[in-house]
N, C-alpha and C positions, 0 to 999 in steps of 0.2 A: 616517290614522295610528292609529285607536281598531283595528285590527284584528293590531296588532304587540303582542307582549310586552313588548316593550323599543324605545320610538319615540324614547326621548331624543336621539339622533342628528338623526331631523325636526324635532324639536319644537326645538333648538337652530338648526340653519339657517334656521328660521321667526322666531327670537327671540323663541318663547313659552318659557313658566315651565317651568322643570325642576328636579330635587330634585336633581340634580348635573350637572356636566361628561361630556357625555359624550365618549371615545378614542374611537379606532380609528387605525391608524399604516399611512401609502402605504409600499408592495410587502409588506404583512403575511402574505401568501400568496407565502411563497420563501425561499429556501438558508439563511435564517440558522436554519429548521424541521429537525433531521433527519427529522419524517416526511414533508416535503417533498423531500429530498434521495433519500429510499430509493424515490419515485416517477420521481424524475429519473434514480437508475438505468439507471431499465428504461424510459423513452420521452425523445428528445427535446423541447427545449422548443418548437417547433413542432408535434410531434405531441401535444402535453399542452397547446397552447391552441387546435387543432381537433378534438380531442376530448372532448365534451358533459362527460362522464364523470368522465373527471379533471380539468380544469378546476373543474367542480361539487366534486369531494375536495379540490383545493388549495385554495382559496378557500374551504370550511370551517373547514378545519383552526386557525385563528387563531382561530374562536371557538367551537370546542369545548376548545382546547388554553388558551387564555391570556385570554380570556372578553373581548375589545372589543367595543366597542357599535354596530359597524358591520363588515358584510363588502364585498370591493370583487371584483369578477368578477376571476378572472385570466385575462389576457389580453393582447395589448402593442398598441401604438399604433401599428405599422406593418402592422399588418392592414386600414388602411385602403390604405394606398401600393399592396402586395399585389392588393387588392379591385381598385383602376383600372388592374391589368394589369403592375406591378412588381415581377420576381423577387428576393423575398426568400430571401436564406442566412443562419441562424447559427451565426456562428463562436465556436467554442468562448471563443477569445480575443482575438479580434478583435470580438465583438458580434454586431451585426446588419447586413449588407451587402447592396448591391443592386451585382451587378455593371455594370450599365445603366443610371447615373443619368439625371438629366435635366439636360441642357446647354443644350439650343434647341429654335427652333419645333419643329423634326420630332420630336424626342423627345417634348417634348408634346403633339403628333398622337397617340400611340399612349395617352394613358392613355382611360377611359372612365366615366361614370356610371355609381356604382355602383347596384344594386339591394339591398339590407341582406338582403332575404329570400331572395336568391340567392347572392349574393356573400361573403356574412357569415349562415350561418344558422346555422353550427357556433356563432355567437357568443351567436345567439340563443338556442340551443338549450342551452346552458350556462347561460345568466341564468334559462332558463325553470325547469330542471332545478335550478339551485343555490335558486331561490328555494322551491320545491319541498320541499328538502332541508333549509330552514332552517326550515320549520314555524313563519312567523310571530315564531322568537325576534329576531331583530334584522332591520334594513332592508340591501337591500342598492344599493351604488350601481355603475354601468355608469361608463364615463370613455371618454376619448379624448384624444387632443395635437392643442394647438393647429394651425392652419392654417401658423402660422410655422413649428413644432416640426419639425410633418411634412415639410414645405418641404424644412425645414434639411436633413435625413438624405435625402430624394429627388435633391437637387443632390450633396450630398456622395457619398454612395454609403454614407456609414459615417460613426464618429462623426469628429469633428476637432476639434482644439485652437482654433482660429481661425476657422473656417467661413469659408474666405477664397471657396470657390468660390460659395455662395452671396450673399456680400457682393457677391461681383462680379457677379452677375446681375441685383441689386435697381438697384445704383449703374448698371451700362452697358445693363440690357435691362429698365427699373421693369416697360416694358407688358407683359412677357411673366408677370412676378413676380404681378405684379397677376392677370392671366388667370390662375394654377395657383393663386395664393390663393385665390379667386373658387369656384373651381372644388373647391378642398379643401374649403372654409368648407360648400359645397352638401352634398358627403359626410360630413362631419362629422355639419353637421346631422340630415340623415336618418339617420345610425346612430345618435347619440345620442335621436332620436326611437323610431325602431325597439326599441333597448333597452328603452326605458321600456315600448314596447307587450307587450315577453317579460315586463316583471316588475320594473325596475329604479326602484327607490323615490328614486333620488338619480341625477344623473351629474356629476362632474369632467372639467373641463378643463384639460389640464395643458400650461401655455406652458412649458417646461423650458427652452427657449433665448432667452426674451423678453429675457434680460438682455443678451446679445449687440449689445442694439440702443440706437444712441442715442435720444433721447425721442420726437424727432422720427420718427425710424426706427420706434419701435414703434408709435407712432399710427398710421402710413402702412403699417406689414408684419404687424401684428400684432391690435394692441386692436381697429381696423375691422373685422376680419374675426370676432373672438369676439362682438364685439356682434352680427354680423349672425346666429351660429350662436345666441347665447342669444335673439335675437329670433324664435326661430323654435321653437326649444326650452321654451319658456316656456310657450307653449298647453297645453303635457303637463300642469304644474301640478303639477310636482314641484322642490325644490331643484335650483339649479344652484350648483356650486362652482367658481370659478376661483382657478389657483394658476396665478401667474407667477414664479418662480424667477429672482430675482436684478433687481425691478421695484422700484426702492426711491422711483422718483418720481413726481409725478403721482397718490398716493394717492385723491385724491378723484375722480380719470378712474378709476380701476380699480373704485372702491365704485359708481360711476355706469352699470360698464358695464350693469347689468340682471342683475346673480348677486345670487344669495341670499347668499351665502359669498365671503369671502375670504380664500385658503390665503396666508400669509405662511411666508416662508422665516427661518431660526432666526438670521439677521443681523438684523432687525428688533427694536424694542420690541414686546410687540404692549401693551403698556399706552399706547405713543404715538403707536402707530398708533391704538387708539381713541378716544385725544382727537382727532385728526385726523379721521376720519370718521364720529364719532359714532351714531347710529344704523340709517346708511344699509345695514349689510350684518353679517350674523354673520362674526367670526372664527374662523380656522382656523390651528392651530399651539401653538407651534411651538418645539419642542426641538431641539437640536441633535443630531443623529444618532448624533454620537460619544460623546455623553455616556451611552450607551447602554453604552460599553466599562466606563464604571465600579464602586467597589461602589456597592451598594444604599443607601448612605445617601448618598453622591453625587446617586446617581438621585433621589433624593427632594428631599433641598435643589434641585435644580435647576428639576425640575415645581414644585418648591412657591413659586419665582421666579417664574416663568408664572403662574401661580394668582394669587399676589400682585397680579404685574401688571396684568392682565386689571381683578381686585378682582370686588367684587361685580354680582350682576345677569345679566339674560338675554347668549343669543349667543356663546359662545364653544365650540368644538370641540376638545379637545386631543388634538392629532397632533404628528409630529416638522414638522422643520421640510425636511423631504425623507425621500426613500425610506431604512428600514431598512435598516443595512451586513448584508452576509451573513454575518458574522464574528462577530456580536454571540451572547452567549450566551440563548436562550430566556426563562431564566430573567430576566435583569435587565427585558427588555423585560414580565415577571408584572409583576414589580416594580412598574414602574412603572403598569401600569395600576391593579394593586392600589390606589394609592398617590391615584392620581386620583379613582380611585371613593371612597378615603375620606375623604380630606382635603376636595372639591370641595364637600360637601355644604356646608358652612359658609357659602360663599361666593353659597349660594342661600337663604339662610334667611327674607331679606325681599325674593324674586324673588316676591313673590307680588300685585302691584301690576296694574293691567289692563296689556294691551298697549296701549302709548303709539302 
């Protein structure tokens, strides 16, 4: 970490002493940027996340333009589904489609292990190249979707309100669920290893659809499957963050899975969530995204809520509490970081205590 200008990002995930909170806000590299948008122009988003290049200029641009204290590759999560042999399309407005889901055995015949160095080197080749780019000033982190996440959009084909076709896989075919699980969890792992070997200082895991599941359900489709990817992950000996989206129970399974981090979504306390798990894992979070539309002194009462919450002492990461809306103006999201960076200090004043 002594080799970063700006490590508060690790050094928060670690839950050692930092002289403030350190930001950084998930999809910060995207549309709600116009110099994001005047790149989007002129390439597709497919063609802008296999290419080294711009990938490397989008995933700057949030910290030369609005100064947070962490970059995140850009890149998307279905790159791995892609990698074991699934045509991806995106639609303009429809999202991201596979017209070939996976229904049954035979469709699961065709996917394949992937190789990260063959398969995914555009990937690499962007973390290697942005890290490159970043000259040391902030960390940057690689991510992936959970095994469930990915699941969910490979059965579906696309996104869906209900993810009934994959409910019904789990419910009338577990063994087969379990096998693609199994099998994602391995791909995961190795890219999120992979990354770390181009460059990547941090990786998140992001269960976006963990919430879908009942308790039981997540344990059995979900949590199983990140413990086994963070078990494996871990050896690299960098942060791991997990964000479950919409996982409001069971708090003490989710701090137990083996993450350094854990991302809470902007429906939580997160002051209650840390009486709850105390100091088993740094916090991550977590503003409400929309609060993002309002004025500047909104914005600020609101972080300064969070801040409150959290109170004093190591551990905590302030992010939204999901991905930035594309709508939001540039400006308010300065705002707030501005806002973080100044205010946070206070709340470290007597972080200066050994690590418990």
């Amino acid at each position: 970490m002594t080799n970063l200008e700006n490590d508060l990002f690790l050094r928060a995930c670690k839950r050692l002493t930092v002289e403030r909170t350190p930001i950084w806000v998930m999809r910060q590299a995207g549309r709600y940027l116009p110099e994001y948008r005047a790149v989007r122009q002129k390439y597709d988003f497919l063609t802008m996340c296999k290419t080294p290049e711009l990938a490397a200029e989008v995933t700057l641009q949030p910290i030369d333009l609005i100064g947070v204290d962490a970059a995140i590759i850009f890149s998307d999560i279905l790159v791995i589904p892609e990698a074991m042999g699934m045509h991806l399309e995106m639609h303009e407005n429809r999202g991201p489609v596979f017209p070939r889901p996976i229904r049954n055995e035979e469709d699961a015949k065709n996917l394949k292990q992937i190789d990260p160095t063959v398969d995914l080197q555009y990937v690499l080749d962007a973390v290697a190249l942005t890290k490159k780019a970043l000259n040391r000033r902030v960390p940057l982190i690689g991510f992936s979707g959970s095994p469930w996440t990915l699941l969910a959009y490979m059965v579906e084909g696309q996104g869906s309100k209900n993810f009934s076709k994959v409910k019904h896989l789990i419910y009338n075919n577990p063994k087969l669920a379990h096998s693609l699980l199994d099998k994602i969890a391995d791909a995961v792992a190795v890219y999120l290893c992979a990354k770390i070997e181009a460059g990547a200082d941090a990786v998140q895991i992001f269960d976006t659809w963990g919430g879908l599941l009942s308790q039981d359900d997540f344990e059995e489709f979900s949590l199983q499957y990140i413990r086994k990817i963070i078990s494996q992950v871990k050896g690299k000996d960098v942060p791991v963050i997990m964000f479950a989206k919409g996982v409001h129970f069971n708090l003490d399974n989710l701090a137990a899975s083996g993450a350094d981090v854990l991302g809470l979504d902007w429906t939580m306390n997160i002051g209650d969530v840390r009486k709850k798990v105390g100091d088993k894992v740094a916090l991550q979070g977590n503003l409400d995204p929309t609060v993002l539309y309002a004025g500047h002194d909104k914005i600020r009462l609101e972080a300064g809520k969070i801040l409150k919450s959290f109170g004093e002492g190591r551990g905590h990461i302030f992010n939204l509490g999901h991905g930035i809306l594309p709508d939001v103006p540039p400006e308010n999201l300065k705002a707030l970081v501005d806002f973080v960076k100044a205010e946070s200090g206070r709340y470290h004043l007597n972080d200066t205590k050994a690590q418990p």
